[in-house]
C-alpha positions in Angstrom: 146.2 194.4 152.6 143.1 192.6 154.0 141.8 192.0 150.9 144.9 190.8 149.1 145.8 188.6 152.0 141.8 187.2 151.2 142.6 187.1 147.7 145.8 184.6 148.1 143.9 182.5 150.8 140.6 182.2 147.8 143.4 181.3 145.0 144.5 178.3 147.3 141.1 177.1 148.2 140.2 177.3 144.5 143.2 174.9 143.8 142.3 172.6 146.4 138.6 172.1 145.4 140.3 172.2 141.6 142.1 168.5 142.8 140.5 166.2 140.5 138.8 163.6 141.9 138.4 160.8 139.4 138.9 157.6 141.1 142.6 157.3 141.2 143.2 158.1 144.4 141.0 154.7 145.2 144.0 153.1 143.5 146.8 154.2 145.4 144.8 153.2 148.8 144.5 149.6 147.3 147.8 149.4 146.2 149.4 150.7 149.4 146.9 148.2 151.2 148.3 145.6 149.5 152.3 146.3 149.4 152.2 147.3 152.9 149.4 145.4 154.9 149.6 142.0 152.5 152.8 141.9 151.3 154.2 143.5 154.5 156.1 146.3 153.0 156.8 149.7 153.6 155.8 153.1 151.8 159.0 154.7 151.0 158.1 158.5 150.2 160.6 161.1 148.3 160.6 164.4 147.3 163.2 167.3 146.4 163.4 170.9 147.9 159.9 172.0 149.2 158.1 168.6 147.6 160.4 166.2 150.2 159.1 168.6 152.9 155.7 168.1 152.1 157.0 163.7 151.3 158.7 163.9 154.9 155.2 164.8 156.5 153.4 162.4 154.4 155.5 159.9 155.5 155.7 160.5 159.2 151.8 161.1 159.4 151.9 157.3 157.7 153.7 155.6 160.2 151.9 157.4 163.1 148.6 156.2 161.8 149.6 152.1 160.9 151.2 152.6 157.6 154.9 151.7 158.0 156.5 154.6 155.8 159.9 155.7 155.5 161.5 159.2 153.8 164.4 159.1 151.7 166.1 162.1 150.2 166.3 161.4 146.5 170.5 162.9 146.9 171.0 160.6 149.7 169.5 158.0 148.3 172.5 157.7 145.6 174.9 157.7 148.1 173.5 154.4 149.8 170.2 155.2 151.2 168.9 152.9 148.7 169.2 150.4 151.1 166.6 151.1 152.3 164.1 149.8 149.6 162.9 146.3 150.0 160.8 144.6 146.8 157.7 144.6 149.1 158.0 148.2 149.6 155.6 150.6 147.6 157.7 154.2 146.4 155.8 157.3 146.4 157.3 159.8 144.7 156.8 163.6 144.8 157.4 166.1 141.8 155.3 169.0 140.9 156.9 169.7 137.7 157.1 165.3 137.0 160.7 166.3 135.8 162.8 166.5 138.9 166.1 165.1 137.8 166.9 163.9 140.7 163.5 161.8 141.5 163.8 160.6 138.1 167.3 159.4 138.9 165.8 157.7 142.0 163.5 155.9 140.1 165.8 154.7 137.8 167.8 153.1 139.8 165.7 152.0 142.1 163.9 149.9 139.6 167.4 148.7 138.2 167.3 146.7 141.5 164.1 146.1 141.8 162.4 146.3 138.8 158.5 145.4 139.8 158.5 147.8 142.0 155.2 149.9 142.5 155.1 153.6 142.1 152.6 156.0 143.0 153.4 159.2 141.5 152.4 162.6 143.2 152.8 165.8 140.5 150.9 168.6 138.8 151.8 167.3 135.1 150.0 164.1 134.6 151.5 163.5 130.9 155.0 163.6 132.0 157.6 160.5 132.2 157.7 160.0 135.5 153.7 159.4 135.2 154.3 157.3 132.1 156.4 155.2 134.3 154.5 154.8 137.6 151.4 152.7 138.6 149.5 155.2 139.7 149.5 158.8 139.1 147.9 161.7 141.6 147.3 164.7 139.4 147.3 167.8 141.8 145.3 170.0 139.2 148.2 171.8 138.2 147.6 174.7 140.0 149.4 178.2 139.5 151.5 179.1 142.3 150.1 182.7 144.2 153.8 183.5 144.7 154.2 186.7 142.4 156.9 185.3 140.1 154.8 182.2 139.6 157.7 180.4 141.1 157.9 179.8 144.6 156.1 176.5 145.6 153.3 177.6 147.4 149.9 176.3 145.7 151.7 173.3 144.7 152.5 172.5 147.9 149.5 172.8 149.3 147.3 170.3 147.2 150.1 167.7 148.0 149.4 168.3 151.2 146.0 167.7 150.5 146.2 164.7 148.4 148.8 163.2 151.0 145.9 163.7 153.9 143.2 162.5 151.7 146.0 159.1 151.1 146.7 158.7 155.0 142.5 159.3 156.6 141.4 156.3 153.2 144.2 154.4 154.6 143.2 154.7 158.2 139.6 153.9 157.4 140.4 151.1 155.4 142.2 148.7 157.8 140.1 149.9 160.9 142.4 152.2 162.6 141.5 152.5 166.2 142.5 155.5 168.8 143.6 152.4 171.4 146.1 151.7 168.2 146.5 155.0 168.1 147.9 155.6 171.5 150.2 153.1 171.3 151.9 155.1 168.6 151.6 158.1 170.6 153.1 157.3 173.6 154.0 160.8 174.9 152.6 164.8 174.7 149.2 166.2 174.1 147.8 163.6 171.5 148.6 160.6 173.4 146.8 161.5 175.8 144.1 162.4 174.5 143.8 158.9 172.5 144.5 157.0 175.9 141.4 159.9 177.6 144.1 160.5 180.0 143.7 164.6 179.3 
């Protein structure tokens, strides 16, 4: 069992050093920098099933570190959560396979109201229309998933996890995140008080 349990915890390392790193994620940070911090939008993040887990934490981590971000359920979103959106805002969308009906939907009609909307695109299939159709797209690597019917999102999951950390530390550095700013954010438990040295 030991070495098994090794052998699923190397397969997942192997897919996190296998997330390429060829300049595009540089992109995204500028462009989130300048919807959000310029043009005083907001990131609105969405993802289906496991991916909106991973798009929920993404987002939350966002706002907690100066990124005003929002999560909308692509479902929901049809059913008037689309008011949300504003034309400053900056989507970023989650889809492993690129070809979640129901983010495709979401982009659709999100840009039949706002049609220059920018897209960042996070997926494992980097030639699929939803990549076609965004400003920026985050390849994953395409990783296999360790689940034993090469189904269940595991590995997938995890290098979006990944690329969404990678999005929110660039961010952080890039407009001079402070722990005094922080704080602020963090009002109560453990962290803020560590950030305001009150532990």
């Amino acid at each position: 069992m030991k070495s098994k349990i090794k052998e699923l915890i190397a397969k997942e390392m192997e897919a996190i050093q296998n997330i390429p790193i060829d300049g595009v994620v540089e992109k995204a940070v500028e462009l989130i920098y300048t919807q959000v911090q310029i043009n005083k939008g907001k990131v609105v993040v969405s993802g289906m099933g496991k991916a909106g887990q991973i798009g929920h934490n993404i987002s939350t981590t966002l706002c907690s570190t100066g990124t005003p971000s929002v999560f909308i359920h692509p479902s929901e979103a049809q059913h008037g959560d689309m008011g949300l959106v504003q034309e400053n805002d900056i989507l970023v969308l989650i889809s492993n396979s690129g070809k979640t009906r129901e983010i495709v939907e979401f982009d659709t009609l999100i840009k039949r109201v706002y049609p220059n909307i920018k897209v960042i695109l996070i997926t494992g299939s980097s030639d699929c229309d939803l990549a076609k159709y965004s400003d920026v797209c985050l390849h994953t690597g395409n990783p296999k998933e360790i689940c034993p019917l090469g189904l269940t999102p595991t590995t997938s999951t995890t290098v979006m996890t990944i690329v969404g950390d990678v999005l929110v530390v660039l961010l952080m550095e890039k407009i001079g995140y402070t722990k005094e700013q922080y704080a602020q954010r963090h009002h109560s438990g453990y962290l803020g008080q560590k950030a305001r040295g009150d532990e």
